[in-house]
N, CA, C and O of each residue as an XYZ file, in Angstrom:
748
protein
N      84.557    116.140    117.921
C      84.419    115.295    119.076
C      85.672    114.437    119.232
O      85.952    113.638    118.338
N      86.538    114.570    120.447
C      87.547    113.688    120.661
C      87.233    112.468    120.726
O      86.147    112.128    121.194
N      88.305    111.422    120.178
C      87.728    109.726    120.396
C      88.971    109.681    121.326
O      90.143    110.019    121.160
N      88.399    109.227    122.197
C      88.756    108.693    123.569
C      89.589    107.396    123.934
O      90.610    107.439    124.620
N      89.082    106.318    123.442
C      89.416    105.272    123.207
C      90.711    105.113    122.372
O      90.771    105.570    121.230
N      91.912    104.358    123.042
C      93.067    104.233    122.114
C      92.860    103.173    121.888
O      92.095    102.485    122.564
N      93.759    102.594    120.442
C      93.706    101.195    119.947
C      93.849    100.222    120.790
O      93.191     99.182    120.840
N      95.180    100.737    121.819
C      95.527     99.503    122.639
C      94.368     99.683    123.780
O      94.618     98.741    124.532
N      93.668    100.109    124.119
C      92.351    100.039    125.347
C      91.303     99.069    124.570
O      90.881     98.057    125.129
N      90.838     99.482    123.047
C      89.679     98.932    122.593
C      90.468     97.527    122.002
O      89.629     96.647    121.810
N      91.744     97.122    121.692
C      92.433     95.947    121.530
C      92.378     94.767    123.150
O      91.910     93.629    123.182
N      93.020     95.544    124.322
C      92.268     94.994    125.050
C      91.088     94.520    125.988
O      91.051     93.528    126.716
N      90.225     95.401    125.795
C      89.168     95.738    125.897
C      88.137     94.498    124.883
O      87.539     93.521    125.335
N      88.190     94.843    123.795
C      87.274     93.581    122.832
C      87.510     92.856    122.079
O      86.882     91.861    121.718
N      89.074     93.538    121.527
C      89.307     92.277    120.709
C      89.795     91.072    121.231
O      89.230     90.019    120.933
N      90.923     91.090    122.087
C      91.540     90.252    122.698
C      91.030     89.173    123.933
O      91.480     88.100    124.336
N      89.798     90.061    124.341
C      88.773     89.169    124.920
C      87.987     88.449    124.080
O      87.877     87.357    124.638
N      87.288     88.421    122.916
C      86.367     88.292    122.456
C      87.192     87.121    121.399
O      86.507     86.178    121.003
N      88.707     87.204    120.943
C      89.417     86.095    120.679
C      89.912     84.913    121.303
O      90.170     83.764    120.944
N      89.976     85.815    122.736
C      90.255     84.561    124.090
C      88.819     83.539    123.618
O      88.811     82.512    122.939
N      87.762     84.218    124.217
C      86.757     83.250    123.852
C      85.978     82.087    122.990
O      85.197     81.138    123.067
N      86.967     83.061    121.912
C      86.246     82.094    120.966
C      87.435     80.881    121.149
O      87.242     79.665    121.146
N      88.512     81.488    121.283
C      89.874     80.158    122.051
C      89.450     78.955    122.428
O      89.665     77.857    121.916
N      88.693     79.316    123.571
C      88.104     78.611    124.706
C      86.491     77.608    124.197
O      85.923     76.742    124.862
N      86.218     78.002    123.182
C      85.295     77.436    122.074
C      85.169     77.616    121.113
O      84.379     78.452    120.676
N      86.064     76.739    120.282
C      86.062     77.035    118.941
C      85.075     76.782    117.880
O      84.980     77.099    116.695
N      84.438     76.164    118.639
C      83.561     75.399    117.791
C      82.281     76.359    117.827
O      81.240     75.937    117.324
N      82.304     77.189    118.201
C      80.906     78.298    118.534
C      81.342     79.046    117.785
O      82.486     79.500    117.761
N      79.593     79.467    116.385
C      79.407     80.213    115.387
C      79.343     81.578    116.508
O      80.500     82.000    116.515
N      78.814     82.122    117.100
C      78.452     83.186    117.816
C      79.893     83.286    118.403
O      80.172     84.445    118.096
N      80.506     83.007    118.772
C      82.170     83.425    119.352
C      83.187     83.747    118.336
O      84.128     84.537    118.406
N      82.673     82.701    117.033
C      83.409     83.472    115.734
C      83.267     84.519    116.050
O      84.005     85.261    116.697
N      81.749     84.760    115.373
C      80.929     85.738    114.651
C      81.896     87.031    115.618
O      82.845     87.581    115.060
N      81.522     87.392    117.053
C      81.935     88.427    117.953
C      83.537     88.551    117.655
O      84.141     89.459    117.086
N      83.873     87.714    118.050
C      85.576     87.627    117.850
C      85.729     88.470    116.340
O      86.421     89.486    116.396
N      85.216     88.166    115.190
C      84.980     88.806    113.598
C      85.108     90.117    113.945
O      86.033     90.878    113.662
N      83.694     90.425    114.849
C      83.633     91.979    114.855
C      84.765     92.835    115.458
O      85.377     93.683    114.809
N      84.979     92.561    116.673
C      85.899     93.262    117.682
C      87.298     92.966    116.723
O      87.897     94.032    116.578
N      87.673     92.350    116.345
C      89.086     92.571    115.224
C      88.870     93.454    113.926
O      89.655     94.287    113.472
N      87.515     93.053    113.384
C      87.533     94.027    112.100
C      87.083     95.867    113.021
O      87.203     96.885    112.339
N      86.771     95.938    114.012
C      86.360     97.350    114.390
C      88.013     97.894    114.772
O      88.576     98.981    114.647
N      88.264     97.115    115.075
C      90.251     97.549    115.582
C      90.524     98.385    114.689
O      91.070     99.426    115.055
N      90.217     98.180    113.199
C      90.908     99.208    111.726
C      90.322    100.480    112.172
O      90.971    101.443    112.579
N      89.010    100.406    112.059
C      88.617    101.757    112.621
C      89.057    102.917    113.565
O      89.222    104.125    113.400
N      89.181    102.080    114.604
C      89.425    102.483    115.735
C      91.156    103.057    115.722
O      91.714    104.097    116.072
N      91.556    101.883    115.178
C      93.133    102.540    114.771
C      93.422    103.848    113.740
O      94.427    104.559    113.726
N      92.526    103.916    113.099
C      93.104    104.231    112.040
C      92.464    105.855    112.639
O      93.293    106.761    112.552
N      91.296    106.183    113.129
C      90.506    107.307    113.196
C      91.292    107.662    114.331
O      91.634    108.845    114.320
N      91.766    106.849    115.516
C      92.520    107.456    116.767
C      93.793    107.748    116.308
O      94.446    108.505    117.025
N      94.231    107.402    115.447
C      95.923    108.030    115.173
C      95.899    108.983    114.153
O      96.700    109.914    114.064
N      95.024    108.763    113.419
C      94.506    110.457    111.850
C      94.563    111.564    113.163
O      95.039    112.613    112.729
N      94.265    111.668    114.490
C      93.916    113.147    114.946
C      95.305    112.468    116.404
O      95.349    113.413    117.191
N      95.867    111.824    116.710
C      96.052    112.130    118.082
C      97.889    111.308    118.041
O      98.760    111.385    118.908
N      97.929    110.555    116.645
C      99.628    110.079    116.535
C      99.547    110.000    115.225
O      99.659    108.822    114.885
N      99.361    110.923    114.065
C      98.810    110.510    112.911
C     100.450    110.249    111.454
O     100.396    110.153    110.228
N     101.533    110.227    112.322
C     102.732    109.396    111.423
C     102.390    108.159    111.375
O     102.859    107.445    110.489
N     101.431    107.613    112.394
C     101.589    106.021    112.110
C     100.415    105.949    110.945
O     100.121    104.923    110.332
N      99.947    106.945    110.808
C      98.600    106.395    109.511
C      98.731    107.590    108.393
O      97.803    107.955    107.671
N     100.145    108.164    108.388
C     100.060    109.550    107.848
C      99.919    108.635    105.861
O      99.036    109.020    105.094
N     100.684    107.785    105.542
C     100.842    106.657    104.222
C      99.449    107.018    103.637
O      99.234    107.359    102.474
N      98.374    106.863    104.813
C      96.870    106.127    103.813
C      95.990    107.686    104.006
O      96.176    108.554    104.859
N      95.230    107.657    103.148
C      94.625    108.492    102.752
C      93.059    108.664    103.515
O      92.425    109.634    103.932
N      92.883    107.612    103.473
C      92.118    106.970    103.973
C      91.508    105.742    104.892
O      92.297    104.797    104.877
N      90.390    105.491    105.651
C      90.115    104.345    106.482
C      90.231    103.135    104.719
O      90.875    102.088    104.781
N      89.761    103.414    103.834
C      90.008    102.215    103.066
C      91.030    101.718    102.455
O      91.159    100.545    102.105
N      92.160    103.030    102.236
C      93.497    102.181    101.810
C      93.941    101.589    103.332
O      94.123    100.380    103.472
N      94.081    102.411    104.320
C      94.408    101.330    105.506
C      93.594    100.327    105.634
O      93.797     99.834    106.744
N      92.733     99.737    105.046
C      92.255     98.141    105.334
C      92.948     97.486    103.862
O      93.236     96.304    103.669
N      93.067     98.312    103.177
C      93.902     97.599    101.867
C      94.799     97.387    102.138
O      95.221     96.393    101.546
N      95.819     98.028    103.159
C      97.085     97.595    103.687
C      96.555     96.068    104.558
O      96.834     94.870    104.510
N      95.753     96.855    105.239
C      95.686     95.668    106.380
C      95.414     93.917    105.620
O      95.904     92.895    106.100
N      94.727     93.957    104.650
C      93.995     93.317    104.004
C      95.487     92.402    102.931
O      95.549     91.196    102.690
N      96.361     93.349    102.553
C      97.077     92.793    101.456
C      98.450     92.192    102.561
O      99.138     91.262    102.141
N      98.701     92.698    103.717
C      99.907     92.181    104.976
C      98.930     91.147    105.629
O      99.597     90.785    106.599
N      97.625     90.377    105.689
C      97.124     89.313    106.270
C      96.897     88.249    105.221
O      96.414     87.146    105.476
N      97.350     88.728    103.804
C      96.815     87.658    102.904
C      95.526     87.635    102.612
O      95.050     86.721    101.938
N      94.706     88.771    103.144
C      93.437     88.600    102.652
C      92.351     88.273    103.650
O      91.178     88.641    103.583
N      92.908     87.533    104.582
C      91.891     87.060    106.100
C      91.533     88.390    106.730
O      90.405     88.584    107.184
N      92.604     89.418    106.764
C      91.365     90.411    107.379
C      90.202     90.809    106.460
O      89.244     91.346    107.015
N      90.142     90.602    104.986
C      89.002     90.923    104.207
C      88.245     90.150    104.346
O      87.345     90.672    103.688
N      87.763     89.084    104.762
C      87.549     87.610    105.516
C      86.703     88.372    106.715
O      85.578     88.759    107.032
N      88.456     88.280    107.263
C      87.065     89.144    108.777
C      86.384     90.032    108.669
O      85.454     89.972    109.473
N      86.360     91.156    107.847
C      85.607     92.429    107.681
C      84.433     92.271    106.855
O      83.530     93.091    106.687
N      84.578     90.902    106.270
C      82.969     90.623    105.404
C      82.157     89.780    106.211
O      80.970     89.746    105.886
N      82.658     88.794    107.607
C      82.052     88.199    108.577
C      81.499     89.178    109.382
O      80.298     89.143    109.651
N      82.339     90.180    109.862
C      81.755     91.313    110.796
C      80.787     92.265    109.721
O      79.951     92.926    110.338
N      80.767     92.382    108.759
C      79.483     92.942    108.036
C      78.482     91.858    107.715
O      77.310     92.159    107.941
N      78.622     91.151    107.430
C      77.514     90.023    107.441
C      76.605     89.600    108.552
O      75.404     89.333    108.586
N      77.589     89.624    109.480
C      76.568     89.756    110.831
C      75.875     90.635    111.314
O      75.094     90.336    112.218
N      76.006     92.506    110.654
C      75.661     93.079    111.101
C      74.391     93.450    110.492
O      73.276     93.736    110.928
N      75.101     93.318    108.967
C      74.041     93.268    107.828
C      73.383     92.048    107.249
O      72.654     92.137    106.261
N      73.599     91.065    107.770
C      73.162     89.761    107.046
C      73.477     89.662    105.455
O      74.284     88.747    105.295
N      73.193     90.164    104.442
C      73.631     89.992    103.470
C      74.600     91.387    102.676
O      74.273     92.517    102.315
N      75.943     90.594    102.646
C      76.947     91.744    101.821
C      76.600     92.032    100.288
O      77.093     92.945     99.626
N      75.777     91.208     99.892
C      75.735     91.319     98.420
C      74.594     92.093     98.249
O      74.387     91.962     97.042
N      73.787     92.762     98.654
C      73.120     93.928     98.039
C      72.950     94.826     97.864
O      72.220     95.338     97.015
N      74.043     95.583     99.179
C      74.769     96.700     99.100
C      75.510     96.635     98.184
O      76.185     95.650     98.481
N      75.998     97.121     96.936
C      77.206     97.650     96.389
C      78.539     98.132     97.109
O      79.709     97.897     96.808
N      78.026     98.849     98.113
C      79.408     99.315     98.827
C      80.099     98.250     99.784
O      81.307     98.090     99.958
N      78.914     97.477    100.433
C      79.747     96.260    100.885
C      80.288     94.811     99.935
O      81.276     94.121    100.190
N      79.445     94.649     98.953
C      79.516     93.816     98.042
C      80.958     93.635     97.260
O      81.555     92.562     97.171
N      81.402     94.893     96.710
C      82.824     95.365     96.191
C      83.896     94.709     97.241
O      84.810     94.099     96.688
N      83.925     94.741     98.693
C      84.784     94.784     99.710
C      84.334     93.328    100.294
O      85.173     92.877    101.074
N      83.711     92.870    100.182
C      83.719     91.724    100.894
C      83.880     89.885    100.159
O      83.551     89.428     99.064
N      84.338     89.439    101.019
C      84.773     88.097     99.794
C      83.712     86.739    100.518
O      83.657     85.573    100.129
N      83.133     87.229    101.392
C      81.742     86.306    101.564
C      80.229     87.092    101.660
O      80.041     88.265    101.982
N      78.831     85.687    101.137
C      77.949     86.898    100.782
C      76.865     87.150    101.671
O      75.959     87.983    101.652
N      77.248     86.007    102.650
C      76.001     86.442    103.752
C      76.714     85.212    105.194
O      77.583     84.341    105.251
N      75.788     85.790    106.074
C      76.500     85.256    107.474
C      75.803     83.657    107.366
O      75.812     83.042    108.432
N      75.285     83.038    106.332
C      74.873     81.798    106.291
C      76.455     81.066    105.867
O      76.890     79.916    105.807
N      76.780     81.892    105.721
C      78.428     81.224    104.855
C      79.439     80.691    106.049
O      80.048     79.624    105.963
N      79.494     81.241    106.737
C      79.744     80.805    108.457
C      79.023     79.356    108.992
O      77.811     79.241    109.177
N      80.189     78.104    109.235
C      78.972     77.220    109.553
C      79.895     76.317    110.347
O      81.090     76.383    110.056
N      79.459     75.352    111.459
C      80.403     74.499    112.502
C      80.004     73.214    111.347
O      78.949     72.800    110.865
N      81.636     72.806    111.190
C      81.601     71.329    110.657
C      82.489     69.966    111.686
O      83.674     69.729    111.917
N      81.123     69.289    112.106
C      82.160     68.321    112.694
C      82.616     67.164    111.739
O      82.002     66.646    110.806
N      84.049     66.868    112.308
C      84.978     65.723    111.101
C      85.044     64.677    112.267
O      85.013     64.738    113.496
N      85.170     63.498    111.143
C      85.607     62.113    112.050
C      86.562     61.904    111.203
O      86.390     61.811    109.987
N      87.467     61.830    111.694
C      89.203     61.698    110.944
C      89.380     62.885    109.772
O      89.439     64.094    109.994
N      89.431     62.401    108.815
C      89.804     63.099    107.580
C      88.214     63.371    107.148
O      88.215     64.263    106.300
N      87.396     63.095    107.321
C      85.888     63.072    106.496
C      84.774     64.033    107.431
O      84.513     63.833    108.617
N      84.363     64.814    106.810
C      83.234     65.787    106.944
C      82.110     65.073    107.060
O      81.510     64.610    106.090
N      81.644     64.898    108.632
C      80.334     63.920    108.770
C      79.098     64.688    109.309
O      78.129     64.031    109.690
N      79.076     66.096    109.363
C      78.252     66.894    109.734
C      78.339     68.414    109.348
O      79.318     69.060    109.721
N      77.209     69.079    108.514
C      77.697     70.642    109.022
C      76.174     71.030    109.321
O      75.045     70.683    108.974
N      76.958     72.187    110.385
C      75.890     72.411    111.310
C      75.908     74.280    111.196
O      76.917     74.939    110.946
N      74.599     74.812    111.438
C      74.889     76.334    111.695
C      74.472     76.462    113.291
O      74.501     77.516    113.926
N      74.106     75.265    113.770
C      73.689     75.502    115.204
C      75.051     74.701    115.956
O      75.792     73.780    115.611
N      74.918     75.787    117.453
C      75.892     75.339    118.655
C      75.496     73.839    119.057
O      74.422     73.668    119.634
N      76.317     72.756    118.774
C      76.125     71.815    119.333
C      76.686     71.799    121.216
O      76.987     72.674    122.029
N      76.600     70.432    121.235
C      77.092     70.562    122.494
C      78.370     71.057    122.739
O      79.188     70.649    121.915
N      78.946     72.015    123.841
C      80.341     72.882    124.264
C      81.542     71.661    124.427
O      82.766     71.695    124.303
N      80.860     70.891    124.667
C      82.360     69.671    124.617
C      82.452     69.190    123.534
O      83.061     68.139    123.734
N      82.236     69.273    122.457
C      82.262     68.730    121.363
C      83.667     69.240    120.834
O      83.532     70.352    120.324
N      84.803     68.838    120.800
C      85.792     69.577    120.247
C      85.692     69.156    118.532
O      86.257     70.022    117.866
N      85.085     67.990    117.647
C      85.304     67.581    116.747
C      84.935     68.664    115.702
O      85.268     68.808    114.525
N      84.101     69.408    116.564
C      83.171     70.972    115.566
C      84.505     71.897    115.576
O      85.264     72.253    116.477
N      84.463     72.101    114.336
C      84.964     73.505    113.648
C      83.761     74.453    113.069
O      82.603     74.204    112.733
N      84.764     75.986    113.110
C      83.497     77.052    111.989
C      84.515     77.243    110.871
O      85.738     77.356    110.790
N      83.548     77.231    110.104
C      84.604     77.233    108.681
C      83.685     78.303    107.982
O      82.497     78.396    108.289
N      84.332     79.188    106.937
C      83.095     79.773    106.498
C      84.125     79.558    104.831
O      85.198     79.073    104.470
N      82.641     80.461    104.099
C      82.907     79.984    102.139
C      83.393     80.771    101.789
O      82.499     81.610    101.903
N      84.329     81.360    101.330
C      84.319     82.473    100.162
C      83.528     82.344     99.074
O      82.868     81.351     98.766
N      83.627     83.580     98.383
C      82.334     83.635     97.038
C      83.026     82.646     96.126
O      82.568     81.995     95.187
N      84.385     82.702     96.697
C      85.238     81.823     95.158
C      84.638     79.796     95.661
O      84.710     78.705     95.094
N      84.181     80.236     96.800
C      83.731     78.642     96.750
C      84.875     78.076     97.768
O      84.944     76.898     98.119
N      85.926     79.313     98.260
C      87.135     78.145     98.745
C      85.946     78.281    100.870
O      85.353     79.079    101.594
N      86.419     76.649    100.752
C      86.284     76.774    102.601
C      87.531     76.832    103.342
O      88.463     76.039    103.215
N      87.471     78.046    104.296
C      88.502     78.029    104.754
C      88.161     77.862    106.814
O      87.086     78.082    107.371
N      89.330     77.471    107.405
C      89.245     77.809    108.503
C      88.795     79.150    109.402
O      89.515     80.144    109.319
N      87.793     79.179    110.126
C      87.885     80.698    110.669
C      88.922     80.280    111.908
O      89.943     80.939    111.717
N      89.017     79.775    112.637
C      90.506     79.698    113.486
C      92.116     80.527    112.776
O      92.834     81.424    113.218
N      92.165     79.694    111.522
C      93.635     80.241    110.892
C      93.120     81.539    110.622
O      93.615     82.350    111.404
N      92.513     81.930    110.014
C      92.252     83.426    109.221
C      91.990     84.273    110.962
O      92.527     85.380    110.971
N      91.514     84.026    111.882
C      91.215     85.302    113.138
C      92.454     84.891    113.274
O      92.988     85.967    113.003
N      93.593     83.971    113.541
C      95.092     83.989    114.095
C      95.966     85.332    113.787
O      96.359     86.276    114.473
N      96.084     84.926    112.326
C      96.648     86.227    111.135
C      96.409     87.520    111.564
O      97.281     88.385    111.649
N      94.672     87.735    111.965
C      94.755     89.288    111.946
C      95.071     89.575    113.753
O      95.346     90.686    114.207
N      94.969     88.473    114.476
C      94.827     88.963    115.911
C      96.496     89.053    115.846
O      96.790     90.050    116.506
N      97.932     88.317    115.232
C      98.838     88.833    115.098
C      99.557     89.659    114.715
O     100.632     90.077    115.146
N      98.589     90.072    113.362
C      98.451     91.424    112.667
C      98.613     92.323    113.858
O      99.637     92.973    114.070
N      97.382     92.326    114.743
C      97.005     93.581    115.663
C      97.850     93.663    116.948
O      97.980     94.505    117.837
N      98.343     92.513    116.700
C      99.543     92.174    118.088
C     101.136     93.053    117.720
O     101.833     93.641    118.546
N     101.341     92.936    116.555
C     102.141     93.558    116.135
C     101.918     95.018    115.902
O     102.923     95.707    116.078
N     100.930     95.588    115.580
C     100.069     96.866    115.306
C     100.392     97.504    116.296
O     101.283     98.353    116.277
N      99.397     97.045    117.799
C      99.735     97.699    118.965
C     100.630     97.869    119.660
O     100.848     98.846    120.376
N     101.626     96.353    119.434
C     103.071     96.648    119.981
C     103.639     97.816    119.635
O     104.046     98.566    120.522
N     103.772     98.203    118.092
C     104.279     99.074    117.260
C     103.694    100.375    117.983
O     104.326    101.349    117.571
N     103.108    100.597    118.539
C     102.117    101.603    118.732
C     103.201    102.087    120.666
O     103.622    103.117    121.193
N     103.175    100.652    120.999
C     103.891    101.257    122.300
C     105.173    101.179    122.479
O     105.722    101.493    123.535
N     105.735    100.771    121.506
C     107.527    101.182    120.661
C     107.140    102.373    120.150
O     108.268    102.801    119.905
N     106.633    102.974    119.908
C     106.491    104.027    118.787
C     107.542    103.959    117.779
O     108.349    104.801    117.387
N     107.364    102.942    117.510
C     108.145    102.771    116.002
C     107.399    102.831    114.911
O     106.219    102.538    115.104
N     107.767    103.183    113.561
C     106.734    103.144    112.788
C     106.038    101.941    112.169
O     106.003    100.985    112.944
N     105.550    101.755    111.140
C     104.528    101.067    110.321
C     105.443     99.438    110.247
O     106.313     99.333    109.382
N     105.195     98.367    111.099
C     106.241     97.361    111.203
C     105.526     96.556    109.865
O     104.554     96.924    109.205
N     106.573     95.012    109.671
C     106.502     94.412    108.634
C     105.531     93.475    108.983
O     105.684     93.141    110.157
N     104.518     92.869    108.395
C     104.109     91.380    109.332
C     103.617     90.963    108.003
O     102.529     91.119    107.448
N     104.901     90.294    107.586
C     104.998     89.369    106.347
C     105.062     88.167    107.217
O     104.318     87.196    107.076
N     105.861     88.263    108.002
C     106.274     87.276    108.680
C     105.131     86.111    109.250
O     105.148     84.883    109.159
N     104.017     87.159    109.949
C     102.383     86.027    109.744
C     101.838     85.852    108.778
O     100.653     85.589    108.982
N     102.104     85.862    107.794
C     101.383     85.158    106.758
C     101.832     84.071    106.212
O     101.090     83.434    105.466
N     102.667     83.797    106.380
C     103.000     82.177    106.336
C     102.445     81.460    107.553
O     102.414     80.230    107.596
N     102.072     82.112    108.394
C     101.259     81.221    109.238
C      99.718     80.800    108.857
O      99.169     79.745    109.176
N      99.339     81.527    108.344
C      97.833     81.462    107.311
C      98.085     80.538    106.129
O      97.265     79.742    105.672
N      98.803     80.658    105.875
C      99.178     80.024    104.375
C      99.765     78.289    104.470
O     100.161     77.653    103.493
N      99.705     77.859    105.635
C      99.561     76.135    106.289
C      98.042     75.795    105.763
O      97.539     74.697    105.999
């Protein structure tokens, strides 16, 4: 069965919408959450549309899982971030699968949560949408290691990741560097 869909259609198509949005409210767990998915489905989508239809740009990986190991080790790790948010939501809990459990560095979509701050100090966390004007709400989610991190910085990384990906894709140049965003994660 031909896949139809090229990276750059389903890049603008869901990911890039679904990151606009959450842009436009950051503070919304459910705009994460979507924004999560439509970036972590991009690997897929990239990786299965160029194996049959431009397959020098993915000829390196063997597989859909060393290409997220690439993807995963050039984002610093935030796309493994995103790919355990977009399984968590789909599956609610990564940790009882084995096969997701191994691959993912958070253990359930409770780990995802809006914290509003008053200056420097954490005076609320919330898993519910407060009010849309509220800019003081962030979503932050846990890793298993306990670290909280921003979901804003970590979706930046991979949506530049994929910015660079698809560019690369309509240069037809090969496999580009994006060392260069990860010092943007790493603030």
């Amino acid at each position: 069965m031909p896949i139809k869909m090229t990276p750059e259609e389903y890049y603008e198509a869901f990911t890039k919408g679904n990151y606009n949005d959450f842009l436009e409210n950051p503070s919304s767990v459910m705009k994460a959450f979507n924004s999560a998915v439509a970036a972590s489905h991009l690997a897929d989508c990239y990786y299965n549309y160029n194996k049959i239809n431009n397959s020098e740009l993915v000829s390196k990986y063997e597989s859909l899982t060393d290409f997220i190991k690439f993807i995963n080790q050039d984002t610093n790790n935030f796309f493994k971030d995103i790919r355990s948010i977009s399984n968590a939501y789909k599956h609610l809990y990564t940790g009882l699968n084995h096969n997701f459990a191994d691959y993912s560095s958070i253990s359930s979509a409770g780990t995802i949560e809006s914290i509003v701050f008053e200056g420097e100090e954490i005076n609320q966390i919330s898993e519910e949408l407060l009010d849309e004007n509220t800019y003081d709400l962030i979503v932050v989610y846990t890793r298993k290691t306990g670290e909280q991190i921003q979901f804003i910085k970590a979706i930046e990384v991979v949506i530049d990741f994929w910015e660079i990906m698809i560019n690369n894709i309509k240069s037809s140049e090969n496999e580009p560097c994006c060392r260069e965003i990860i010092s943007r994660g790493n603030r």
